[in-house]
Structure formats: C-alpha cells, structure tokens
C-alpha positions as CSV (number, residue, x, y, z in Angstrom):
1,X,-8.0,-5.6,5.9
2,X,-8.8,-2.7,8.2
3,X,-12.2,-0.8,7.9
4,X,-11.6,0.8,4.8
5,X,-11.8,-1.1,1.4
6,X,-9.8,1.7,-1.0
7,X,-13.1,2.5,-2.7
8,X,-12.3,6.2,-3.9
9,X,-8.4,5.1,-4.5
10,X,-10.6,2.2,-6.9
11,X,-12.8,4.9,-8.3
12,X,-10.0,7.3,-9.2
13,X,-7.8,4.7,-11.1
14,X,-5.1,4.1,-8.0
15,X,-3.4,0.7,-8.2
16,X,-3.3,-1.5,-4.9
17,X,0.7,-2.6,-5.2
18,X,0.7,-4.2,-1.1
19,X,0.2,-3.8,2.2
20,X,2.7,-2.7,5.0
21,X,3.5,-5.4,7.8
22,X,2.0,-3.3,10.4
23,X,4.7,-3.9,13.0
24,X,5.7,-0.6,13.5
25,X,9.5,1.3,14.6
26,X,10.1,0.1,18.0
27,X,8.3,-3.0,18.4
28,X,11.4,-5.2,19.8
29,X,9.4,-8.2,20.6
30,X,8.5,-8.8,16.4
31,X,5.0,-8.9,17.4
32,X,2.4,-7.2,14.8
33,X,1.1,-3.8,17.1
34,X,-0.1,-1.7,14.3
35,X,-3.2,-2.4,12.2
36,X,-1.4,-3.3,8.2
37,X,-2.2,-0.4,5.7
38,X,-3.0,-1.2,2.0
39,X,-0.6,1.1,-0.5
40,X,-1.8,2.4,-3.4
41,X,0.2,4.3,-6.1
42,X,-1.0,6.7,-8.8
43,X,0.4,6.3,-12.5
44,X,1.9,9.6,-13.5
45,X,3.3,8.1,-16.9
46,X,1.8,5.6,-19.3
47,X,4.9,3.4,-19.3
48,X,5.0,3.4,-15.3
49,X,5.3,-0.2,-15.4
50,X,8.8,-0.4,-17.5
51,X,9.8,2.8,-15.5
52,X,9.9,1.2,-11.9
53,X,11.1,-2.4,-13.7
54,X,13.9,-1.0,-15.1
C-alpha cells in the first residue's frame, strides 16, 4: 500500500472493492511504473450488492 491507509473512506462507510495494477497507459515494457491505488465505492442503494451481481 502507498502512504495513505483509506481512513476517512473507512470512517464514512466506503467499501475497499481492489486496487489498480499500477502499470499505467504506455508502459510497453509490462513493468509496474505507477504506485497501485486502492478503490473504494460508496453504496447509493441498499441492495447495491444484487444490483452490480446481476
């Protein structure tokens, strides 16, 4: 992980769903340039789980 931890995102009810590779657009070589990024995603629905499996 990079240097921040997602504390607000925690604090605020956000849910951690991954992280990105951190390779980046142009990067021809498949080596890892960029530092990986956490994503979070923030409910908007109660059934948000059955929405995005369905």
């Amino acid at each position: 992980r990079g240097r921040f931890h997602g504390t607000s995102y925690k604090a605020s009810n956000w849910i951690l769903v991954g992280q990105t590779k951190g390779r980046g657009k142009k990067d021809i070589f498949n080596e890892y340039k960029l530092p990986k990024k956490d994503i979070w995603l923030y409910p908007l629905t109660k059934e948000f789980k059955s929405t995005l499996l369905s």
